[in-house]
N, C-alpha and C positions, 0 to 999 in steps of 0.2 A: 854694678853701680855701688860704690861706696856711700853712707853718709857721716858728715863730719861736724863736729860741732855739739847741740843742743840736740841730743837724739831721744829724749827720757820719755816726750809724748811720741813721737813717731809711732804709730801702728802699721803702715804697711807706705808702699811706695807706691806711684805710677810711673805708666810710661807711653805718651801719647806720640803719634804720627800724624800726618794729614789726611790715612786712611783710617788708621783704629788708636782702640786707645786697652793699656792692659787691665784689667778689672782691680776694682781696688777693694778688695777682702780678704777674709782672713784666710779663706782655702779658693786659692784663685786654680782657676781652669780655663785652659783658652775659647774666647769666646767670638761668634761672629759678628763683625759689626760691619753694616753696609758701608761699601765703600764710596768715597768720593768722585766726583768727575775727573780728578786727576790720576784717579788708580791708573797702574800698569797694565794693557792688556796683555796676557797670555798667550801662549800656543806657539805654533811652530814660527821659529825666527821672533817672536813676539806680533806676530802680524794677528793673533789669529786671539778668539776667546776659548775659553776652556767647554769642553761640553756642557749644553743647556745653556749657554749664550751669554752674553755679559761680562764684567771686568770681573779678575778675581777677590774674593775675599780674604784678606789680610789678617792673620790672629797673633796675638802678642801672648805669651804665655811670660808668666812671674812669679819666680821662687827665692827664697829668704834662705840664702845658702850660710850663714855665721852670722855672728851681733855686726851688726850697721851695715852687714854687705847684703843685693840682692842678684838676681841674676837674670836677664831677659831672654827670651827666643821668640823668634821669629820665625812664621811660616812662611817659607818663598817670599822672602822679602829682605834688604837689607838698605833701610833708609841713611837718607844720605845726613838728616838731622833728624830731633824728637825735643821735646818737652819733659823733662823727669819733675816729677813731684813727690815732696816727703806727707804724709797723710796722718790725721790725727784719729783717734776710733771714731769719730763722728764724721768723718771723710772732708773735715777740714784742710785748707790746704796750710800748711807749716813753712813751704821751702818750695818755691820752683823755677826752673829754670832752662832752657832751649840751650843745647847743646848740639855740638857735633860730634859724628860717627864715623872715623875712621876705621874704614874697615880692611881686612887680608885673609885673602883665600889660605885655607888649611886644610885643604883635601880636594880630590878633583883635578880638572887640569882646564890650561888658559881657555881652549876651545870652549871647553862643555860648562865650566862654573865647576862648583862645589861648596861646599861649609866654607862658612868663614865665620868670620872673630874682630871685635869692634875693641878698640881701646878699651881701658875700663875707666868710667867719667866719677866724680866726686860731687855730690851735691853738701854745700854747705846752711846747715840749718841756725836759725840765731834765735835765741830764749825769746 
């Protein structure tokens, strides 16, 4: 994610799903957050939950890879939209806005899945 515009308060960005949401600090690390009733179940074909029973947990890890850009990943998961937000050091919101996620497999093969890779989105910040 890009941001563009009024970035001088920006402290750090998020990045929220219908399941999680990425932490928003200054040394982020992925973290678990319960999922919702609409999480994806797991397992074989999808039919099935992961061992110890239940939908899976979704984590959003977030890194500040140059000025105004960041970078998201996802653990087994590749949502179809999100929420992005610019954050001020008092975890102010600055800039937000729900996007789409176009994504494209970039390793793996059609059967089994693999990594993939989402457009890269621009959020626009204003003074």
């Amino acid at each position: 994610m890009a941001l563009a515009g009024d970035t001088r308060n920006v402290a750090w960005v998020q990045l929220c799903t219908p399941d999680a949401c990425s932490r928003a600090t200054e040394r982020p690390t992925p973290q678990p957050v319960s999922p919702s009733p609409t999480t994806t179940p797991t397992g074989a074909n999808g039919l099935g939950f992961p061992p110890g029973g239940g939908p899976a947990v979704h984590r959003i890890a977030v890194e500040n890879v140059g000025a105004d850009t960041w970078r998201f990943s996802f653990d087994m998961d590749s949502p179809g939209s999100a929420t992005v937000r610019a954050l001020d050091a008092v975890g102010g919101t600055l800039a937000e806005e729900k996007v789409q996620l176009n994504w494209q497999r970039i390793g793996g093969t059609a059967d089994c899945g693999g990594p993939s890779t989402a457009a890269p989105v621009t959020l626009a910040v204003s003074p």
